[in-house]
mmCIF file of the C-alpha atoms, coordinates in Angstrom:
data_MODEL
# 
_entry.id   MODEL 
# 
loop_
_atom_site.group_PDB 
_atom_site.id 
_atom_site.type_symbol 
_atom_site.label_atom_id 
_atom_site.label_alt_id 
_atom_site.label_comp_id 
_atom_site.label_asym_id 
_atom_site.label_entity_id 
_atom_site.label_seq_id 
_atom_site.pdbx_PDB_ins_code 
_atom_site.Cartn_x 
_atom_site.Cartn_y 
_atom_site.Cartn_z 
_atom_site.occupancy 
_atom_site.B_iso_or_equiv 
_atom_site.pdbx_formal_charge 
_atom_site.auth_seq_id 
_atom_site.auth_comp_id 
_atom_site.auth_asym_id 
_atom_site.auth_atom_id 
_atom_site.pdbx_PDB_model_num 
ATOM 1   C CA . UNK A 1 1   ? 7.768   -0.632  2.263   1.00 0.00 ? 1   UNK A CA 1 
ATOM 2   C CA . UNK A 1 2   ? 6.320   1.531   5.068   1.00 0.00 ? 2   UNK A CA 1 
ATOM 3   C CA . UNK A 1 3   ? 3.103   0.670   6.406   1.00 0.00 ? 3   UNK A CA 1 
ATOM 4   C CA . UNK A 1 4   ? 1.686   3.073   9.121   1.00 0.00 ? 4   UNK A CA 1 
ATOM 5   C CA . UNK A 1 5   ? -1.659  2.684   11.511  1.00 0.00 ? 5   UNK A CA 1 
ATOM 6   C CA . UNK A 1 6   ? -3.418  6.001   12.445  1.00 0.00 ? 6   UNK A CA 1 
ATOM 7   C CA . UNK A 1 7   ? -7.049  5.750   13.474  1.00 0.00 ? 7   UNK A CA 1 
ATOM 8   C CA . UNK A 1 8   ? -9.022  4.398   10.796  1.00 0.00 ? 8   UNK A CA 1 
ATOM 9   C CA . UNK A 1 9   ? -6.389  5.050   8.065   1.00 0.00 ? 9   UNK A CA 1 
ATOM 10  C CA . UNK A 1 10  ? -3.706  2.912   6.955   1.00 0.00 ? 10  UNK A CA 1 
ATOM 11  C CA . UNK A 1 11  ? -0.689  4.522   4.985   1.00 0.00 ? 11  UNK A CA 1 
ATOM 12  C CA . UNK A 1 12  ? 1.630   2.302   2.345   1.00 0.00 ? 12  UNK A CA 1 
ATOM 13  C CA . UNK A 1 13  ? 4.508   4.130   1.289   1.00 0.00 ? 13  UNK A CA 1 
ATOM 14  C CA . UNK A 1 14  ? 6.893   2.138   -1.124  1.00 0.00 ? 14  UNK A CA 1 
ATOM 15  C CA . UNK A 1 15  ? 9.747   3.115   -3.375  1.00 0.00 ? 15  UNK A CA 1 
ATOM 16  C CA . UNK A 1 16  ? 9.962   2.811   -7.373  1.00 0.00 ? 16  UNK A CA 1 
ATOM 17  C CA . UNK A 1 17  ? 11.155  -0.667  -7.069  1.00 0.00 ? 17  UNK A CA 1 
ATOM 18  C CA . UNK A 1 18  ? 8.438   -1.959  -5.231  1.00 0.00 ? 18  UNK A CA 1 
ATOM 19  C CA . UNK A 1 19  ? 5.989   -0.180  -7.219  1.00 0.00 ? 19  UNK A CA 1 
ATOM 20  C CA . UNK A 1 20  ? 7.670   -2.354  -10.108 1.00 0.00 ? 20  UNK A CA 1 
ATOM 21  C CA . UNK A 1 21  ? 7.271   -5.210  -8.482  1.00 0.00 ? 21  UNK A CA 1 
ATOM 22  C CA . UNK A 1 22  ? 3.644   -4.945  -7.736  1.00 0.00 ? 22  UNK A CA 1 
ATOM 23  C CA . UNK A 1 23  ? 2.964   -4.453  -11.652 1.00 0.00 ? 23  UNK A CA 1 
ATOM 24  C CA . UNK A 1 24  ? 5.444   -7.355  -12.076 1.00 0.00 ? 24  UNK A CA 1 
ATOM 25  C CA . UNK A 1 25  ? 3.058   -9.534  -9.839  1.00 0.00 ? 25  UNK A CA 1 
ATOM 26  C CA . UNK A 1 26  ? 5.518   -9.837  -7.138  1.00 0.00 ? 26  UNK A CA 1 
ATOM 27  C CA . UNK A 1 27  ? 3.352   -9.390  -4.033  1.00 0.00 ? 27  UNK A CA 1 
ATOM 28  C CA . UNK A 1 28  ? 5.445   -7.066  -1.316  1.00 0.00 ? 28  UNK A CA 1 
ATOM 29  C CA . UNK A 1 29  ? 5.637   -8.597  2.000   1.00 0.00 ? 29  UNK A CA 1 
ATOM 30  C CA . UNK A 1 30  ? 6.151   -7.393  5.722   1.00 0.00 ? 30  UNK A CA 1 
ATOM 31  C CA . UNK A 1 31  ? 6.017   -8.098  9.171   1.00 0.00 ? 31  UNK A CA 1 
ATOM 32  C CA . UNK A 1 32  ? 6.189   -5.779  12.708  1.00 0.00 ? 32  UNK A CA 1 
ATOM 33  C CA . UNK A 1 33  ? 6.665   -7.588  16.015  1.00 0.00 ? 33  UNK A CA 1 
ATOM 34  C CA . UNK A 1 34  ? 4.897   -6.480  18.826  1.00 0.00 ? 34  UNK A CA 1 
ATOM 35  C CA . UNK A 1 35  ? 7.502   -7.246  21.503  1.00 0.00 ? 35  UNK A CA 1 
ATOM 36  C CA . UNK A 1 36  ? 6.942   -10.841 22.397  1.00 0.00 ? 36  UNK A CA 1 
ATOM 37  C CA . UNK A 1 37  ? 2.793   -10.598 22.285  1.00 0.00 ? 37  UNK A CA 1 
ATOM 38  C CA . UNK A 1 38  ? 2.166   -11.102 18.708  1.00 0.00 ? 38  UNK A CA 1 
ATOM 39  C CA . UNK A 1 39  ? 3.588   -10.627 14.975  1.00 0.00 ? 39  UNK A CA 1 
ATOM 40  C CA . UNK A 1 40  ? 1.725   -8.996  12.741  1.00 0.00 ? 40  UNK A CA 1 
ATOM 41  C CA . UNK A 1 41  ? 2.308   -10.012 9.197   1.00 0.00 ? 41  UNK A CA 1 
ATOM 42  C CA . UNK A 1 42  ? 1.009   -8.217  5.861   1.00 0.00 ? 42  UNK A CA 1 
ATOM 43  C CA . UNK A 1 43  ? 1.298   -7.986  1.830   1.00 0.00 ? 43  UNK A CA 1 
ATOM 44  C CA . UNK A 1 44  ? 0.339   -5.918  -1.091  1.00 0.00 ? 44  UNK A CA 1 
ATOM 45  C CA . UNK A 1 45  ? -0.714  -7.331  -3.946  1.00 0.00 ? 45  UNK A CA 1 
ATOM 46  C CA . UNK A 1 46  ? -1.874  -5.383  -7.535  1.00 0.00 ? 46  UNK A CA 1 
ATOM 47  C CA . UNK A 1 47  ? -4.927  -6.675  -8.514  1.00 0.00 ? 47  UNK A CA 1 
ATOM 48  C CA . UNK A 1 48  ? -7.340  -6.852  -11.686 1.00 0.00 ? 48  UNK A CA 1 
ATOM 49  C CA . UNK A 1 49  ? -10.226 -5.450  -9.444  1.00 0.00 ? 49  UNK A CA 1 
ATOM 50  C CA . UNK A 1 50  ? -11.769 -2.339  -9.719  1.00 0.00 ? 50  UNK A CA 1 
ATOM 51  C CA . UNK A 1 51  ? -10.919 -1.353  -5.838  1.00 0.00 ? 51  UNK A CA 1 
ATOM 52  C CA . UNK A 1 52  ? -8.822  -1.315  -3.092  1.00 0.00 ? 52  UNK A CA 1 
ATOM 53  C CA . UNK A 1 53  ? -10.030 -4.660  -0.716  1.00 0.00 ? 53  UNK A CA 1 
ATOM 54  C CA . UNK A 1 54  ? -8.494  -5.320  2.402   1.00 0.00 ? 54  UNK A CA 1 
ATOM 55  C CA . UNK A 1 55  ? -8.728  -9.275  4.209   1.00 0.00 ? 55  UNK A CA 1 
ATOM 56  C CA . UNK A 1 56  ? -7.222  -11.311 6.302   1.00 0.00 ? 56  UNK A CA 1 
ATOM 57  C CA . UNK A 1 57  ? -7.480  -10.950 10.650  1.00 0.00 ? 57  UNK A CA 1 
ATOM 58  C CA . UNK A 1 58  ? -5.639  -8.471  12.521  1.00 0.00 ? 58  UNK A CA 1 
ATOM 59  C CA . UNK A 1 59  ? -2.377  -10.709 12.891  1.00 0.00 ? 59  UNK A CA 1 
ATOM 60  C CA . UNK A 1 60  ? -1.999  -11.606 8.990   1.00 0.00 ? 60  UNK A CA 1 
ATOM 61  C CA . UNK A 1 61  ? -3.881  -9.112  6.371   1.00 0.00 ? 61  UNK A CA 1 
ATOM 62  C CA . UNK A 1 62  ? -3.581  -8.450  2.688   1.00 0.00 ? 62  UNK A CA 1 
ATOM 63  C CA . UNK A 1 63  ? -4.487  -6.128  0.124   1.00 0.00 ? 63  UNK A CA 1 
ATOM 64  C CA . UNK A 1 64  ? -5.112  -5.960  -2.935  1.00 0.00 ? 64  UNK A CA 1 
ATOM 65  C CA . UNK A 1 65  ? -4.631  -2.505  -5.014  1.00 0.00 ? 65  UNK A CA 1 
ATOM 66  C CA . UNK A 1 66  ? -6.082  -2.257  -8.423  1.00 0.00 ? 66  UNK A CA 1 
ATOM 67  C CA . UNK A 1 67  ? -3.685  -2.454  -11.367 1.00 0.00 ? 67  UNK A CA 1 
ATOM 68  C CA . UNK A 1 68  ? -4.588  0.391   -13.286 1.00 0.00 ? 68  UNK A CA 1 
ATOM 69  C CA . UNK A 1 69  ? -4.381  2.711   -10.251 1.00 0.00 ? 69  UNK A CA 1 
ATOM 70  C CA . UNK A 1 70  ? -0.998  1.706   -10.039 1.00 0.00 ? 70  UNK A CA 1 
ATOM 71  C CA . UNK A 1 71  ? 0.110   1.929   -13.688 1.00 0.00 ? 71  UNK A CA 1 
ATOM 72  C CA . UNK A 1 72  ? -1.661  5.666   -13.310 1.00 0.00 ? 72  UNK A CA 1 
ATOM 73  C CA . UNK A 1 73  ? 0.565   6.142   -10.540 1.00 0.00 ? 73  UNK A CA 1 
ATOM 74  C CA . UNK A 1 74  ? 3.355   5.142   -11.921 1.00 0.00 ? 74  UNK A CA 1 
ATOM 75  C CA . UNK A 1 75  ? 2.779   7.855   -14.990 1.00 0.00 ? 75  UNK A CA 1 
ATOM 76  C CA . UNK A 1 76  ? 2.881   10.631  -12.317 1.00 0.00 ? 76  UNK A CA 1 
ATOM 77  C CA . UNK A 1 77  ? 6.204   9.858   -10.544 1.00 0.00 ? 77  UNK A CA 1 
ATOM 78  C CA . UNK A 1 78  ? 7.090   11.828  -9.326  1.00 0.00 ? 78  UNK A CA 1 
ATOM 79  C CA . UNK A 1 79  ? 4.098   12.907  -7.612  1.00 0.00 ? 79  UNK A CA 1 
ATOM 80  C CA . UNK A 1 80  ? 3.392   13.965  -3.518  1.00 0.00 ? 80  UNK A CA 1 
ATOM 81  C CA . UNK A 1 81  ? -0.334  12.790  -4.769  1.00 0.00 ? 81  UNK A CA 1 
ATOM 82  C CA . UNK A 1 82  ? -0.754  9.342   -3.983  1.00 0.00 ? 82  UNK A CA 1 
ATOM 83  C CA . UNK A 1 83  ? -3.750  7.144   -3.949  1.00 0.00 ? 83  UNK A CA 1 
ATOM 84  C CA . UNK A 1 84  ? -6.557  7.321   -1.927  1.00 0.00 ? 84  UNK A CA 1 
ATOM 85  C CA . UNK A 1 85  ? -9.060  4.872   -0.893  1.00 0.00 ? 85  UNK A CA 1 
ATOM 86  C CA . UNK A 1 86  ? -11.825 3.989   1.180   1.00 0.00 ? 86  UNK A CA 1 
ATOM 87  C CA . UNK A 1 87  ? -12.922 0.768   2.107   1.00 0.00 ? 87  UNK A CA 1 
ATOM 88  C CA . UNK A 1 88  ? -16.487 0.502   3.753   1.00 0.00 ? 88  UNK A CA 1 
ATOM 89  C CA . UNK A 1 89  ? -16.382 -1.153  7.059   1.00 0.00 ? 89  UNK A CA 1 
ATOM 90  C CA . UNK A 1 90  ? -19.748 -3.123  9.000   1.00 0.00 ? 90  UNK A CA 1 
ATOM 91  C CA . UNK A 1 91  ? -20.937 -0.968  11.728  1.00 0.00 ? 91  UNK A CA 1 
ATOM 92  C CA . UNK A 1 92  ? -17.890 1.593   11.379  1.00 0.00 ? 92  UNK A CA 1 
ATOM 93  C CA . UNK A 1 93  ? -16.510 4.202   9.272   1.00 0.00 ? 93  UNK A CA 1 
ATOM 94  C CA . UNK A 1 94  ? -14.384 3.472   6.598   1.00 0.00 ? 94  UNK A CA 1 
ATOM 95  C CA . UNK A 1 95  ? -10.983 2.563   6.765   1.00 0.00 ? 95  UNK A CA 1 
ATOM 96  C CA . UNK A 1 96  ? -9.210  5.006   4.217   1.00 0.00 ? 96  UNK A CA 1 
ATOM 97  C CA . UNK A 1 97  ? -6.165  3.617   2.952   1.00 0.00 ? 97  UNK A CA 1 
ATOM 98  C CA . UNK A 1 98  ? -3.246  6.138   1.578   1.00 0.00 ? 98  UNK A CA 1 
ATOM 99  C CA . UNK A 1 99  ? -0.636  4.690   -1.097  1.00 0.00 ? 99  UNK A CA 1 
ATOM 100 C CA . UNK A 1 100 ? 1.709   7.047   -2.002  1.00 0.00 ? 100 UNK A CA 1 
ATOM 101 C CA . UNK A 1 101 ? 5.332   6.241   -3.916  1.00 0.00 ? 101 UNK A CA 1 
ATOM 102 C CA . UNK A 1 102 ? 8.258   7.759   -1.604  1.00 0.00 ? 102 UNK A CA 1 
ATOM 103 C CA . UNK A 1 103 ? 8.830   11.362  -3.488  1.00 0.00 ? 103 UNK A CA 1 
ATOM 104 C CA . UNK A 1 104 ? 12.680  11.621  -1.962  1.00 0.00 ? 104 UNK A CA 1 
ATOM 105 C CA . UNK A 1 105 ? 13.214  8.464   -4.300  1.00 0.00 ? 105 UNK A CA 1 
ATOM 106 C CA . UNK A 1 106 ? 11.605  9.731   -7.422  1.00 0.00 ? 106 UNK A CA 1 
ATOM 107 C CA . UNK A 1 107 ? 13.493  12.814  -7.656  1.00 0.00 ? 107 UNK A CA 1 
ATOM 108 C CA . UNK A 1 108 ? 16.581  11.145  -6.786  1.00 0.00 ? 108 UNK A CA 1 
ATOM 109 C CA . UNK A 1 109 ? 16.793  8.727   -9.599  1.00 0.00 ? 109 UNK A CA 1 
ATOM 110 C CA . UNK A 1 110 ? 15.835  11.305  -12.235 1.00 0.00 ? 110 UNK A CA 1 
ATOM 111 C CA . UNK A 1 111 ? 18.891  13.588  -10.667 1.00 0.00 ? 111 UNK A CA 1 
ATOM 112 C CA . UNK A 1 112 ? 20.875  10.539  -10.709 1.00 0.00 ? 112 UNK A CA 1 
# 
């Protein structure tokens, strides 16, 4: 899993086998040190809900991507379109959050 922070977007880019084991229930975790001032910790869970929610602080956050996006998803592989979402935030824009299944891997277990 890749997770990237750009502005008010946050990008998730996983392989086929994670993308398995989010429809398996099998919540993918991660973690990126800050050099010795904090850890940041995340995971990704599917989820029956209808959207994409985010939760959690800034130094441990989850969230939750809906099932059935997923599945859909998954029918597409491989695809370069991902999934898009955008989570309303108080008094700022939304945060839009990118999920996209690593294309190198797709086509290179249908090749394989």
């Amino acid at each position: 899993m890749r997770v990237q922070l750009e502005d008010d977007t946050v990008r998730v880019r996983i392989d086929e086998d994670e993308l398995g084991e989010l429809l398996d229930d099998i919540a993918l975790l991660g973690s990126t040190a800050f050099g010795k001032a904090f850890t940041m910790r995340y995971s990704i869970d599917a989820t029956d809900g209808p959207v994409c929610t985010l939760s959690g602080n800034a130094h441990e956050w989850r969230m939750g991507v809906p099932r059935m996006a997923l599945r859909d998803l998954l029918s597409r592989l491989p695809s370069k379109d991902g999934l898009v979402f955008d989570i309303p935030g108080y008094d700022t824009v939304a945060t839009t959050v990118r999920f996209d299944v690593d294309v190198k891997d797709s086509l290179r277990r249908r090749k394989g």
